[in-house]
N, C-alpha and C positions, 0 to 999 in steps of 0.2 A: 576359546581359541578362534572362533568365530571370525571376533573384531579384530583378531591377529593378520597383519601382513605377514605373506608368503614368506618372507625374508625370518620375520617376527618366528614364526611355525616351526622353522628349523635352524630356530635361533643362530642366522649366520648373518653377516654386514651383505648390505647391498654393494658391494663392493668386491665380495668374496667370486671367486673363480670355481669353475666347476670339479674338481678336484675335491674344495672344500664343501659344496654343497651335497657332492655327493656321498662325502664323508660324515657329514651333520644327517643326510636323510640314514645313511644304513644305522646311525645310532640312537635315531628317533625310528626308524621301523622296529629296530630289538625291543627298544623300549615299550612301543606300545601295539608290537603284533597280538592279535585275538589269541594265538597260539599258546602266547608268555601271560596272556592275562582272560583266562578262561571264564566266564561269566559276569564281565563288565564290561559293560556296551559303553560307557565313557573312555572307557579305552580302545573299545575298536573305535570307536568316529574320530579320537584324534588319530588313528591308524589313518584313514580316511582321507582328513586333514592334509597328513606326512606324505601321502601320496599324490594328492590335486598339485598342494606346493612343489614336490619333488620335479613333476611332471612339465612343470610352468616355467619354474629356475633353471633346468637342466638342457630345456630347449631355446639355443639362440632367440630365433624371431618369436616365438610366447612369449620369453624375457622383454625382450626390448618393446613388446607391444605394451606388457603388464608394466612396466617403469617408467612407460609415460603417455599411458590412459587408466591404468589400472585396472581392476575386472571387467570396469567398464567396454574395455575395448576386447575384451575376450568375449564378451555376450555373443548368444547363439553358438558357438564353437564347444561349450563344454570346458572350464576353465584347465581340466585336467584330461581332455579330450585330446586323441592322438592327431597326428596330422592327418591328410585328409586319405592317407592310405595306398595302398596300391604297391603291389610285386611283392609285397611279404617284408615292411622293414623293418628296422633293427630295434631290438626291445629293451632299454636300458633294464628297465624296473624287473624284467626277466631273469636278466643276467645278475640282478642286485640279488635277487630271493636263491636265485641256484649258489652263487656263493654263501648265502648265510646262513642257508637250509636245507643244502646238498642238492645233488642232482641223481639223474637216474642211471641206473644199474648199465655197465657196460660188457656187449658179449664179447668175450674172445676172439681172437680168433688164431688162424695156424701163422706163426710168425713169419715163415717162410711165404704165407702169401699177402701180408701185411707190405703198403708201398709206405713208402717214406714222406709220404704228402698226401694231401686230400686231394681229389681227383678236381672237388667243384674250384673254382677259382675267382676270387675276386679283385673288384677293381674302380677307381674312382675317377668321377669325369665333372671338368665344372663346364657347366651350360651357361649361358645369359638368361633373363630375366624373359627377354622375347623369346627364345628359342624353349624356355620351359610352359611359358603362355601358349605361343602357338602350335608347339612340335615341329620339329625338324629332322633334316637324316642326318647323323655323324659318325664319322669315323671312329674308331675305338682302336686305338692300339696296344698292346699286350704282349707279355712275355709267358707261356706256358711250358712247364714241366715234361717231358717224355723219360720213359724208360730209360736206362742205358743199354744198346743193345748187347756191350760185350758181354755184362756185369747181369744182365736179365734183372737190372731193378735191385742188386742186390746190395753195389758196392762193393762186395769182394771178389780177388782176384779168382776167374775161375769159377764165380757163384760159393764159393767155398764159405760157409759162416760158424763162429765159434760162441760159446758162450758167452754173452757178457758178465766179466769178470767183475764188475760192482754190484750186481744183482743175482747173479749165479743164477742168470735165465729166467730169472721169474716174470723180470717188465716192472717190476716192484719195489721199490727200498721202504726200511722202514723205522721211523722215529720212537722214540721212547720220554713222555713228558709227563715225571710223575706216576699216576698209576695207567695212564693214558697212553694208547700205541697206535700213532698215526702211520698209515701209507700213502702214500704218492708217485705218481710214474718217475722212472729213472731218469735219472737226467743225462746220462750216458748213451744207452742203447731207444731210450721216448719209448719204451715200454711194449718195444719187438722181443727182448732176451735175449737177443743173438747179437753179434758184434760180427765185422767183418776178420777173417784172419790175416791177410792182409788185403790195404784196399788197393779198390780197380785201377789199372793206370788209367786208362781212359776218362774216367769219370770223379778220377781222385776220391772216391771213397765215397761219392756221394749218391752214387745211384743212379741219378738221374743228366740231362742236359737239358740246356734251356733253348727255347725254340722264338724269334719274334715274328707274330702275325697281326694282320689289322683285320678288324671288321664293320663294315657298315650298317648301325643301327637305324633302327627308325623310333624317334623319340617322341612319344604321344603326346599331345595336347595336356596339359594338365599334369606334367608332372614338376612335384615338389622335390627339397632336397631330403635328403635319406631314401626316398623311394626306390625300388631295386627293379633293376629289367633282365630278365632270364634269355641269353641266349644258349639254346640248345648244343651241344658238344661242341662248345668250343673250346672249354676246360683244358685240365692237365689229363696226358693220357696215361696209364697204368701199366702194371708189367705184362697183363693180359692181356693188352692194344683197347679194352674200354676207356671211353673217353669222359670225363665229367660236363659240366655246365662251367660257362661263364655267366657272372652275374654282376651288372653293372650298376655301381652307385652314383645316383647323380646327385652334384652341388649344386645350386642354383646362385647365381652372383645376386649381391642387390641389387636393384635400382632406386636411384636419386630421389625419384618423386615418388613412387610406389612404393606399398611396403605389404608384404604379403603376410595372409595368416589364414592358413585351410583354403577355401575357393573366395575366401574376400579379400577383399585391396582396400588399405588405405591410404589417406591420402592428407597433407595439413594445407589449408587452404588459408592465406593470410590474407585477412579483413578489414580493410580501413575503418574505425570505431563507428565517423560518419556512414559508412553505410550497411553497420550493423544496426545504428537506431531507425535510419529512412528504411531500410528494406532496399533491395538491388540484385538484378539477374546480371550476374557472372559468366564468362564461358571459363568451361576446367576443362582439360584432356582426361580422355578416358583410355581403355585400352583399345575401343574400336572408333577415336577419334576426336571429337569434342560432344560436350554433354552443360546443360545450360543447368545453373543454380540459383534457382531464385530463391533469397537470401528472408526469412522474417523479419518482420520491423523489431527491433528489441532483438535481434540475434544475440546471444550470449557465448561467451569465450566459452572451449571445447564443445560447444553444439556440435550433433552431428546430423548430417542427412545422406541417407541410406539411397541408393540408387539399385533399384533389385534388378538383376539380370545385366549387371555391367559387368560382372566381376571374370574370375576365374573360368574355364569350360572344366566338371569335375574329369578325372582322368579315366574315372568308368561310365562316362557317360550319364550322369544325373544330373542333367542339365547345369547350370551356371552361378557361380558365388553373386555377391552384392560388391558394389564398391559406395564402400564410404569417406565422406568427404566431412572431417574433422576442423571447425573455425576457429582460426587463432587469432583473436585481436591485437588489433597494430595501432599505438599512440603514436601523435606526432612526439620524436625527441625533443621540441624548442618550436616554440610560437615568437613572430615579429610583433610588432605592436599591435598592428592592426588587426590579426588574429587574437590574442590577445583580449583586447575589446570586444570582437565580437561573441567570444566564451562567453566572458563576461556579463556580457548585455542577454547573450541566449540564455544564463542560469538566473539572472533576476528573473526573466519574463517568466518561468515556472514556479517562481515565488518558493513555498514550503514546499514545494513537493521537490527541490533541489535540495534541500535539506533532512533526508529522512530519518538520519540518525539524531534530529533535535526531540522528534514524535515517539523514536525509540528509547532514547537515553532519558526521557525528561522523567518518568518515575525512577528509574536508577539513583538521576542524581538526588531526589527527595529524602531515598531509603539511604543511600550514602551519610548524606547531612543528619542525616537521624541518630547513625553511628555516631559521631563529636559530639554531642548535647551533653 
């Protein structure tokens, strides 16, 4: 599985959407979790496998790094290595293993002081490409939850609540499949038991009302997309008057020339062929400006040169990603004549060494001819 692309590993088309990849990883993790295959280590490492890929395909900017430089452009990063972290974010592979493996035990509680929402609250912001480089303040606008105050959170009139009459209070329904008896919270009452007996005018049965506030963040240096910023009670408030957290997701836009992965930047730099063979110092923009690339004689297509300490500043302060600067050779589309000629006259002047595939082929064709005899 080794020499398997990622694609290969969870046997889906590069072309497949995440959806299906993440459909192809839960049926290659059943298959070859340690759990399901208890003293074979050939199956946990393709477990292993199912997870670096998982890990690669599932994230936009990995993806598009991996589909056109291949691991190559994931070096240093860890090919199945998280983003570069910060505020606690969100864990696909987590959430994949808790549905297929269960999660953990939940305590009760008195229904009566159960709220109809989670206090924490979240919310998504797209930033620019600059404004995640260098941090910035912004604004955060947001809709949060409060109590009802007629209904005390309850939704019914009066606070008055009754049974729910499809669970008969329990918070619980339950299936029957074969010899098999699954529960799952009510989809009626979400697993309070209690039903309003009738609901609140005020609040229309809901409990709660909606509140619009804005708040001003301060966006640090260094943040990627998924990473999450905790503002302190700004959340939805409870029947109790405590308050939760908001917690803000930021997207980060792309930009044109850059292309971001962990605290490095890359970047395709096109190369006129003539001055990949002479050698040539280039100016490229950097993110603190311009930065000069002096170019090998013999440069070759996807070379890359590493410039340490341009890159990214990390968002916890460990100092700075690299930027690399990836060479893409550019042929002229059509030569005039007199271009043309001078090809020409410059590939005789090398004599055989323009020719290397004659030095290479020439026992081929011997061993060939030997075949017809």
């Amino acid at each position: 599985m080794e020499e398997m692309s990622y694609y290969e590993i969870l046997e889906v088309s590069q072309s497949s959407d995440k959806s299906e990849i993440k459909k192809a990883y839960r049926k290659m993790a059943r298959k070859y979790h340690p759990d399901a295959n208890p003293d074979d280590p050939d199956a946990e490492h393709k477990f292993k496998l199912c997870n670096e890929a998982y890990q690669v395909l599932s994230d936009d900017e990995k993806r598009s790094i991996y589909d056109r430089y291949g691991k190559q452009g994931l070096e240093g990063m860890g090919a199945g290595g998280g983003r570069s972290g910060g505020f606690g974010g969100f864990d696909d592979l987590g959430e994949i293993f808790e549905e297929m493996f269960g999660g953990g035990r939940r305590s009760r509680q008195n229904p009566a002081d159960m709220d109809k929402y989670p206090l924490d609250l979240g919310v998504e912001i797209s930033i620019s490409f600059k404004e995640a480089v260098f941090g910035c303040d912004k604004e955060v606008k947001f809709t949060y939850k409060k109590a009802c105050g007629t209904c005390k959170g309850t939704g019914a009139k009066d606070g008055k609540l009754a049974p729910c009459q499809q669970c008969g209070g329990k918070g619980q329904v339950y299936m029957r499949q074969g010899f098999m008896t699954f529960s799952q919270t009510c989809p009626v009452c979400h697993g309070a038991g209690t039903m309003p007996g009738e609901a609140c005018p005020d609040c229309h049965g809901q409990g709660f009302e909606e509140v619009e506030e804005s708040v001003t963040i301060k966006v640090p240096a260094g943040v990627d997309s998924d990473n999450r910023l905790r503002v302190s009670g700004k959340g939805n408030i409870g029947k109790r008057g405590e308050r939760g957290d908001l917690y803000v997701t930021f997207q980060v836009e792309p930009d044109d020339t850059f292309q971001r992965h962990g605290n490095d930047v890359y970047m395709e730099v096109p190369v006129f062929f003539t001055q990949a063979i002479l050698g040539e110092t280039i100016t490229l923009p950097s993110l603190t400006g311009e930065i000069e690339l002096e170019l090998e004689r013999g440069t070759r297509d996807k070379q890359q040169y590493r410039f340490r300490g341009e890159g990214i500043e990390d968002v916890h302060g460990h100092g700075k990603g690299s930027l690399i600067a990836q060479v893409k050779l550019v042929y002229p589309k059509k030569l005039n004549d007199e271009q043309q000629k001078l090809i020409e006259e410059l590939q005789e002047s090398f004599g055989i060494e323009s020719k290397p595939h004659e030095s290479v082929f020439e026992s081929a064709f011997e061993k060939v001819k030997g075949w017809f005899k």
